[in-house]
C-alpha positions in Angstrom: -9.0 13.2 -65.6 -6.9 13.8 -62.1 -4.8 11.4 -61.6 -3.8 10.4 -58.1 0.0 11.6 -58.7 -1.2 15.0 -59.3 -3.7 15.3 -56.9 -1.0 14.2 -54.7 1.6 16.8 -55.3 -1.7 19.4 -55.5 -2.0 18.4 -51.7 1.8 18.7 -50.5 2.0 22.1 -52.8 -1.1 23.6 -50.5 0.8 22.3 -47.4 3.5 23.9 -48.1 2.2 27.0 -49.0 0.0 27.1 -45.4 3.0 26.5 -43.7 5.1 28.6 -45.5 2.1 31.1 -44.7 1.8 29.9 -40.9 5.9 30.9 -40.6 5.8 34.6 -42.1 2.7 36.1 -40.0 4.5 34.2 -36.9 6.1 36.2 -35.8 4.0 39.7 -35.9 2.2 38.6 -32.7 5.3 39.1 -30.9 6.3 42.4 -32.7 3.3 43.3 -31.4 3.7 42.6 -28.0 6.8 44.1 -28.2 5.4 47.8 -28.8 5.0 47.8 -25.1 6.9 45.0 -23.9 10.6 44.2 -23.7 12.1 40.9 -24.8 13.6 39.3 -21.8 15.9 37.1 -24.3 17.3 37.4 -27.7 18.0 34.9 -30.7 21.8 36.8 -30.0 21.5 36.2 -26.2 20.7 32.4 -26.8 23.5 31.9 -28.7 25.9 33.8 -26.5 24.6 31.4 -24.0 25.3 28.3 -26.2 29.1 29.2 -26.5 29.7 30.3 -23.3 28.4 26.8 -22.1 30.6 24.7 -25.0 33.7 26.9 -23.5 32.8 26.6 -19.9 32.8 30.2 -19.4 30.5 31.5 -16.3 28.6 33.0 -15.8 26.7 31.7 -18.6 23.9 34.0 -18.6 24.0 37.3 -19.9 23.8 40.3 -18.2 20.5 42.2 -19.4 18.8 45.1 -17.5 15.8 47.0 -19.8 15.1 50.1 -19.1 12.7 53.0 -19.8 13.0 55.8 -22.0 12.9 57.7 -18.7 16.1 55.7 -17.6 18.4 56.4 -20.5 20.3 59.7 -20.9 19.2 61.9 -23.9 22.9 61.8 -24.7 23.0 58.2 -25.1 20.2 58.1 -27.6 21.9 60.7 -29.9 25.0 59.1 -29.5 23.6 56.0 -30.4 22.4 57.5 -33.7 25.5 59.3 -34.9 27.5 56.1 -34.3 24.9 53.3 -36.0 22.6 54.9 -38.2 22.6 58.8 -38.4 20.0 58.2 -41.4 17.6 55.9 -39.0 14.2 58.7 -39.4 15.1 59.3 -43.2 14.7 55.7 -44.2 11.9 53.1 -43.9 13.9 50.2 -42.4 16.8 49.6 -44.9 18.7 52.2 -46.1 19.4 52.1 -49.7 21.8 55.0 -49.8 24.1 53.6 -47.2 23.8 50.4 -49.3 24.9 51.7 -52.2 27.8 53.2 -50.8 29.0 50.2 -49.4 28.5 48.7 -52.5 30.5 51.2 -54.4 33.4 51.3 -51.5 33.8 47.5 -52.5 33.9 47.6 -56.1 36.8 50.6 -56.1 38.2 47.8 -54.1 37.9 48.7 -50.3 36.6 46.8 -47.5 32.7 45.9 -47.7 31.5 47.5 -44.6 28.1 46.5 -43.1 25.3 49.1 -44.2 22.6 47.4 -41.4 20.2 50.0 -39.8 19.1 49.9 -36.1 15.6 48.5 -37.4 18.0 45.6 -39.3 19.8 45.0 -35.9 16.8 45.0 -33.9 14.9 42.6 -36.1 18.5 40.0 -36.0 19.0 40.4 -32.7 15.3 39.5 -31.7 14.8 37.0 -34.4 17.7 35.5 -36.1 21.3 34.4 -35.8 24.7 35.9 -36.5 26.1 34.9 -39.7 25.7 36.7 -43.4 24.5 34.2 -45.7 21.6 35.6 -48.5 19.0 33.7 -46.6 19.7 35.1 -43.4 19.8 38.4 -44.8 16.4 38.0 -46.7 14.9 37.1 -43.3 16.2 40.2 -41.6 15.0 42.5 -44.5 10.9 40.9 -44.7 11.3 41.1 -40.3 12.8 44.9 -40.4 9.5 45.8 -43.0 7.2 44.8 -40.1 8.9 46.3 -37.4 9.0 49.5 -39.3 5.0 49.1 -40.2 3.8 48.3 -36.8 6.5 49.8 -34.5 7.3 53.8 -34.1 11.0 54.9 -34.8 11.2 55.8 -30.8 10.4 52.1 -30.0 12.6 50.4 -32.3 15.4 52.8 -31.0 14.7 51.7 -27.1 14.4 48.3 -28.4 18.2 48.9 -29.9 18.9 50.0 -26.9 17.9 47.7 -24.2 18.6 44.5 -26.7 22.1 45.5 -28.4 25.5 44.0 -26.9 27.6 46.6 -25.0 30.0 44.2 -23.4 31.2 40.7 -22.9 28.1 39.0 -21.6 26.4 42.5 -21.2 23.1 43.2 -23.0 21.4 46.7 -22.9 22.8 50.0 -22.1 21.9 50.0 -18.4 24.1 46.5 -18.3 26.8 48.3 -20.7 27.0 51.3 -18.6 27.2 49.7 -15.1 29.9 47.1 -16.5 32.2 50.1 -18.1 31.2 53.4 -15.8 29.9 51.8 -12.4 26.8 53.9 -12.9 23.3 53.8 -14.1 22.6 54.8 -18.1 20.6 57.5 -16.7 23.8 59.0 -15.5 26.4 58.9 -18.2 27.7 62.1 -19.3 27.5 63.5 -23.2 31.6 61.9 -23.4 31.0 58.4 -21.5 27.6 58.4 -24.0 29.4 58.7 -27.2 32.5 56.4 -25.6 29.8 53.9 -25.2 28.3 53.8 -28.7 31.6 54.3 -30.2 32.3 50.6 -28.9 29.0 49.0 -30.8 30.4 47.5 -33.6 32.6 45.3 -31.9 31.6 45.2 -27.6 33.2 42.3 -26.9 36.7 43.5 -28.4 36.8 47.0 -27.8 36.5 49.3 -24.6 34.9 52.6 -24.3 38.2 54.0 -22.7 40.3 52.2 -25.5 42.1 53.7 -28.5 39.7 53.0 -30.9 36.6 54.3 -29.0 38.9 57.1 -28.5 39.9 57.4 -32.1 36.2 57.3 -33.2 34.2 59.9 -30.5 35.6 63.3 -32.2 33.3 62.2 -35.4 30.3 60.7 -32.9 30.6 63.8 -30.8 30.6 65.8 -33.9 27.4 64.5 -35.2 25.3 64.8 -32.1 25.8 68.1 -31.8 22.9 68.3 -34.5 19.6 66.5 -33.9 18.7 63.9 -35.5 17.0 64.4 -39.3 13.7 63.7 -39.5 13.1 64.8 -42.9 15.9 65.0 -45.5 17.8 68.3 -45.4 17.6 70.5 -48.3 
């Protein structure tokens, strides 16, 4: 016979399952949306504007101008590729080669570099907050399988694009490229495009006409001089 104890944590257990549910499909409405929409704000953006209120800083709200693919030079896309994630059309959201070479860099003792794709970026950026705890990192990982299932490669990477940080306060490349070069993204030439990726890792430190942009466009420029892989070469 059921007693009431058990019916009781029956109930709670199916609660907690629908709302466990109710949380994971919550968000594909908006990746959805965002196949032909831009995000006007970020999870990132949010919390730039949170510190920059507890410091006083102003002006408080980030710069962020989305663009087209029509308004971004070709250059910039490549460059953006060969800087972050020259493997982004060879893997389906998380790149398990990259992973394992940061994970073998780190056990012959050497710094554990981050082995995020664009798609992982994209989905933290939208979604989540900075930080690198497990769950965090599970979150990003089950969000960057649905972007890559109901997104195109070419979307994600205009997401990256328009949403990334390319400057103190400055959000998107068009924001990025008026803040460093006084000109539109359309505009920036093959150098100033692989000056500004080269500054992605760390925009709020480093400038595209600082050492180490400068130290780190031979290899970017390098690499766009091929297009980008679609399939894995032979």
């Amino acid at each position: 016979m059921t007693t009431s104890s058990s019916r009781g944590v029956r109930f709670w257990l199916i609660r907690a399952l629908r709302i466990a549910t109710v949380a994971a499909l919550a968000p594909l409405p908006f990746i959805l949306l965002f196949a032909v929409v831009d995000p006007p704000v970020t999870m990132v953006m949010l919390g730039r504007v949170a510190s920059r209120l507890a410091a006083g800083e102003s002006p408080v709200w980030p710069e962020h101008r989305p663009v087209s693919r029509r308004e971004m030079a070709p250059a910039l896309r490549r460059a953006v590729l060969a800087s972050e994630d020259d493997r982004f059309y060879l893997h389906h959201g998380i790149d398990f080669v990259e992973l394992d070479k940061a994970l073998d860099r780190r056990k012959r003792g050497g710094k554990l570099r981050g082995a995020s794709t664009l798609s992982q970026q994209v989905a933290k950026n939208i979604f989540l907050w900075n930080g690198r705890s497990f769950v965090r990192k599970g979150m990003e990982a089950y969000l960057t399988l649905w972007l890559e299932l109901l997104l195109s490669k070419e979307r994600i990477l205009d997401l990256y694009i328009n949403l990334a940080e390319w400057g103190p306060n400055q959000f998107g490349a068009e924001a990025g490229a008026r803040h460093h070069f006084r000109k539109s993204a359309a505009k920036l030439t093959r150098e100033e495009a692989a000056r500004m990726a080269a500054i992605l890792p760390a925009p709020r430190r480093w400038s595209p006409r600082g050492s180490v942009a400068t130290r780190r466009i031979p290899a970017i420029l390098q690499r766009m001089q091929y297009a980008a892989p679609k399939t894995e070469p032979q």
